[in-house]
C-alpha positions in Angstrom: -9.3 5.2 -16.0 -8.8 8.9 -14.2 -11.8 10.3 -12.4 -11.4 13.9 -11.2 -14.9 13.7 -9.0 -13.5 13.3 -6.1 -14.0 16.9 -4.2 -13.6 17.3 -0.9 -16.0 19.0 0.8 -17.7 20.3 3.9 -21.1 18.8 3.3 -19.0 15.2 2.4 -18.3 15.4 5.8 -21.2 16.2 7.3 -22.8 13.4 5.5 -20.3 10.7 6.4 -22.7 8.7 8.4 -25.2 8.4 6.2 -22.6 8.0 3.6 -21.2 4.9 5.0 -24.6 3.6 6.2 -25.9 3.5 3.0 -22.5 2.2 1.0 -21.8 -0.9 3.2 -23.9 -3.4 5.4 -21.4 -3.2 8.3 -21.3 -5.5 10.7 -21.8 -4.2 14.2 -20.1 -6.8 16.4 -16.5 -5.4 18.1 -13.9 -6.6 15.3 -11.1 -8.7 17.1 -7.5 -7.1 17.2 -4.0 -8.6 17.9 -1.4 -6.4 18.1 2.4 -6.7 18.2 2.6 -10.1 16.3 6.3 -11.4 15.7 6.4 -12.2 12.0 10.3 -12.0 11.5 13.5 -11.1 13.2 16.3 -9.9 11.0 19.7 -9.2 13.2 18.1 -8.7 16.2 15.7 -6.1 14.9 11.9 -7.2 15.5 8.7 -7.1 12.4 5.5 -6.8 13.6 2.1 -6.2 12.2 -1.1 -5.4 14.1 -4.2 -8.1 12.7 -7.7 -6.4 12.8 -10.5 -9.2 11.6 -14.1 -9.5 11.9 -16.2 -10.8 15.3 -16.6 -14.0 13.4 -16.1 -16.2 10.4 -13.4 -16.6 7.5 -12.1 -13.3 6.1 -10.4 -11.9 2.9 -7.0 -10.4 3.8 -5.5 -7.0 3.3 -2.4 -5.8 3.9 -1.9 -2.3 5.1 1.9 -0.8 4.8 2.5 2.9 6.7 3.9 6.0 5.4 6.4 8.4 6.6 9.0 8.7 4.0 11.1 5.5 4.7 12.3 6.5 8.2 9.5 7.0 10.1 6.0 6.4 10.7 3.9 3.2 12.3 2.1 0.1 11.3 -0.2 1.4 14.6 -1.7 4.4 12.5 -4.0 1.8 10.3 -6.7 3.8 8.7 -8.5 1.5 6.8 -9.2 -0.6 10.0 -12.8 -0.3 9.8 -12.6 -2.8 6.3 -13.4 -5.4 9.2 -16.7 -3.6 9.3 -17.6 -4.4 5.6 -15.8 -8.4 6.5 -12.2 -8.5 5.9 -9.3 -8.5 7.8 -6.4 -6.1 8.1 -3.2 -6.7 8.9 -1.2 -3.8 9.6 2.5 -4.4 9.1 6.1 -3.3 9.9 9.6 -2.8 7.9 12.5 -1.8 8.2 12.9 2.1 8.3 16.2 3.8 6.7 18.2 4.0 10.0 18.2 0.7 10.3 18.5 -0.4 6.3 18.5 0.6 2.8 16.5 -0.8 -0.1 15.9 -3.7 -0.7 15.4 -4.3 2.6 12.3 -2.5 3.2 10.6 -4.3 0.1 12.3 -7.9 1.8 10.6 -7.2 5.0 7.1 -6.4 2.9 7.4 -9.7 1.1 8.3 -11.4 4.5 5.3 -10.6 6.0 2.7 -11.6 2.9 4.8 -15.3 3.4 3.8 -15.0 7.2 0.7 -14.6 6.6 -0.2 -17.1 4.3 1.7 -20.0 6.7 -0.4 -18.7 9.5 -3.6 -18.1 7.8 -5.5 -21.4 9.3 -4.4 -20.3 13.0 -5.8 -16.9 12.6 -8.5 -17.8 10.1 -8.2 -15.5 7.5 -8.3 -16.7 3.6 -5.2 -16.1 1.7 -6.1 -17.5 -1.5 -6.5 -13.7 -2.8 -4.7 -11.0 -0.9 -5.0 -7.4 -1.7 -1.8 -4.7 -0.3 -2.7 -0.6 0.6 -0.4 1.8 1.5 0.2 5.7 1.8 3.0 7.9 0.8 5.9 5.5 1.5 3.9 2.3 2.3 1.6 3.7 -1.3 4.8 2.8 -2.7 5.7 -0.6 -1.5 2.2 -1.7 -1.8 2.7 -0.6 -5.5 6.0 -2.4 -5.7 4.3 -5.5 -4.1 1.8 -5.6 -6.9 4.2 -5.2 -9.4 7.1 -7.1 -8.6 5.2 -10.4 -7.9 8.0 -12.0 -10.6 10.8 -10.1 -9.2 13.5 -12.8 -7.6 15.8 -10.4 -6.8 13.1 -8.1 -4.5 12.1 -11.3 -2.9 14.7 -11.8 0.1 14.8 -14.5 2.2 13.8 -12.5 5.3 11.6 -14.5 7.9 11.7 -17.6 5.8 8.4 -19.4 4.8 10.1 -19.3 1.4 7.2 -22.1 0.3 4.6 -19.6 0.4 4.3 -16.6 -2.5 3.9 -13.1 -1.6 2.2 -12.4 -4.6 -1.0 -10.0 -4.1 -3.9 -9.5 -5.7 -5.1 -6.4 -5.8 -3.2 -2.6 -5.0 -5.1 0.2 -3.2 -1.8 2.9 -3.5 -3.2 5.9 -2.0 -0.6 9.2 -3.2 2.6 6.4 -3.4 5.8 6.9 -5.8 6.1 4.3 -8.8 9.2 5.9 -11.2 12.0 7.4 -9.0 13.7 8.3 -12.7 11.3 10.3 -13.3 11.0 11.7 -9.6 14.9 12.8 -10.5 13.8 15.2 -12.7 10.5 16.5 -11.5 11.1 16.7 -7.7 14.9 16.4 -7.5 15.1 17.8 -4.3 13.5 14.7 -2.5 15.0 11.9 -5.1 18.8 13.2 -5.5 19.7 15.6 -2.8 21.7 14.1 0.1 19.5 13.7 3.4 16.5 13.9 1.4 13.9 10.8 2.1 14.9 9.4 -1.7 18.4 9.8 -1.4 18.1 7.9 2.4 16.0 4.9 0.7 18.5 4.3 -2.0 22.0 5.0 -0.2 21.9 7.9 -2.6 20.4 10.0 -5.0 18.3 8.8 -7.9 19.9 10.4 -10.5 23.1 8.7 -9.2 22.0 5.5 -8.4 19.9 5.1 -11.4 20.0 1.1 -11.8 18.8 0.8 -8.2 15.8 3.6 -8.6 14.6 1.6 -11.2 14.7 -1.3 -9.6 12.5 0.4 -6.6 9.9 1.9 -8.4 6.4 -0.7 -9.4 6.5 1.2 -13.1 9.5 -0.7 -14.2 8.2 -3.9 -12.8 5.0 -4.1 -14.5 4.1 -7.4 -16.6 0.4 -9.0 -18.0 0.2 -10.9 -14.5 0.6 -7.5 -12.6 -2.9 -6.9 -10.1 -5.8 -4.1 -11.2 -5.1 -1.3 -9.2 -7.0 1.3 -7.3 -5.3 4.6 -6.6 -5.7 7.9 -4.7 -3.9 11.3 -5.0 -4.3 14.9 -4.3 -4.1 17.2 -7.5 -1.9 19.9 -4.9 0.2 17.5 -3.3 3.8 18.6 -3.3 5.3 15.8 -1.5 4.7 13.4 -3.7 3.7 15.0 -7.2 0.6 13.6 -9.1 2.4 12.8 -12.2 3.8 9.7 -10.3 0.4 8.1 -10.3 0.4 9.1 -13.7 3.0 7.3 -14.6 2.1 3.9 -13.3 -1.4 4.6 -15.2 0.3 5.4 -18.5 2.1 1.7 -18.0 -0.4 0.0 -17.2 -3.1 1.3 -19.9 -0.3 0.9 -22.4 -0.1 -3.3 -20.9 -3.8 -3.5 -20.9 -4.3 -3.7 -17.1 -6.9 -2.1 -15.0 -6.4 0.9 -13.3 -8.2 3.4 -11.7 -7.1 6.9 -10.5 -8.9 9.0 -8.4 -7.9 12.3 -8.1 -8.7 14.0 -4.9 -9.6 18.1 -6.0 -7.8 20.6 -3.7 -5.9 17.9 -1.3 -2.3 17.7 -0.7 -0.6 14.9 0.7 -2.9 12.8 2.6 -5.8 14.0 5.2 -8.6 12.2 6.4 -10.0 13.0 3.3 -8.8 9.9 1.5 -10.4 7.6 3.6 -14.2 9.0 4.1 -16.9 9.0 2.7 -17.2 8.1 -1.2 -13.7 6.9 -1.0 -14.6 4.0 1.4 -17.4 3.1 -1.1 -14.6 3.0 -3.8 -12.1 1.3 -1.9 -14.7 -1.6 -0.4 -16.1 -2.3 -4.4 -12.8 -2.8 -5.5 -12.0 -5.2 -3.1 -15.8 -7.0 -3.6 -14.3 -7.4 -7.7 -10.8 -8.5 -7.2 -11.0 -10.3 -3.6 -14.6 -11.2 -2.7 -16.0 -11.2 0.7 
């Protein structure tokens, strides 16, 4: 499904309280937040993630993973946060960025952390029987991958251990992520095959070179009838990350039978505040209701 009737607009905004009073029965207690939790050490290098949950009671799980093209960016910029407003919790997490590794590794460290989380779900007290991953830009990828790859031995790693828990997910909220680096080679070759540029860093080179190992990085090669329902965002004038790579994880999907759902944003680029306001929050906290609960 493609909807087109997200418009940004001035009068969104100014209704944004009422907006979100009226889509959600938020919970008005301080949410409690850990920050800086150790959930793997790889060389000497430290993972993190940041856990937001509700005041009180057992909680659904997301996972949030940041943008900022591969080499930069932090799990502390968590904008879906207030999700433990509407009674799940958020765990905000870190990987590896591409001065410190190439891919796999940041897809490892991803995986790593789903596996934490599920071995320390009873201490912390969220649920993990159904976990859904979110992401933007770079982390819109990875949380696309996630979905996908669920079967994927080879993007599973070892990193962190806890190799007797799955870090299969559930559901995939990609807001403006990449899912077919092939086809990025072609359309936007300046950030998938030229050297320094944020494709060419992730893979050790460009796409168009390293063809074997885009494909194996990108959710739209990946895709099989266990694969989550996904919800997505994008800008119809982003030029960072061009909208026909939503479109192309849509056209696999619809042609496997799987649900999903793209939202294009009318007017926006690559990313804003936008994404996250307003009739988007609605979106985002209904699709979690189907796939996860509360």
């Amino acid at each position: 499904m493609i909807s087109r009737k997200l418009t940004p607009s001035l009068s969104a905004f100014l209704a944004l309280a009422m907006t979100v009073a009226a889509c959600s029965s938020v919970i008005a207690d301080e949410p409690r937040v850990q920050k800086d939790i150790e959930f793997a050490n790889v060389d000497g290098h430290s993972l993190k993630l940041d856990l937001y949950q509700p005041a009180a009671g057992e909680s659904q799980l997301l996972v949030w993973i940041h943008g900022g093209g591969w080499r930069s960016g932090s799990k502390a910029n968590c904008p879906v946060s207030w999700l433990t407003g509407h009674g799940y919790s958020v765990a905000s997490i870190s990987y590896r960025l591409t001065d410190k590794a190439t891919f796999p590794a940041q897809i490892y460290d991803c995986k790593a952390a789903v596996r934490w989380l599920r071995a320390n779900a009873e201490k912390f007290g969220y649920r993990t029987d159904r976990i859904a991953v979110a992401g933007s830009s770079a982390g819109g990828h990875l949380a696309a991958l996630m979905g996908t790859s669920g079967d994927a031995k080879d993007l599973e790693g070892t990193v962190g251990g806890n190799l007797d828990q799955s870090s299969r997910v559930d559901a995939v909220v990609d807001f403006y992520g990449a899912t077919d680096f092939v086809l990025r080679s072609k359309t936007q070759p300046i950030r998938a095959n030229k050297e320094g540029s944020v494709v060419y860093l992730l893979l050790g080179g460009g796409a168009d070179q390293k063809v074997e190992l885009a494909r194996a990085a990108a959710a739209a090669f990946h895709v099989t009838k266990a694969a989550p329902p996904f919800l997505i965002f994008h800008g119809d004038k982003d030029n960072k990350v061009l909208l026909d790579q939503s479109e192309r994880i849509v056209e696999v999907y619809q042609k496997a039978g799987l649900p999903i759902t793209l939202h294009i944003l009318e007017g926006s680029g690559h990313g804003g505040e936008e994404f996250y306001l307003g009739d988007r929050r609605k979106l985002i906290v209904e699709f979690l209701k189907l796939h996860l609960g509360n």
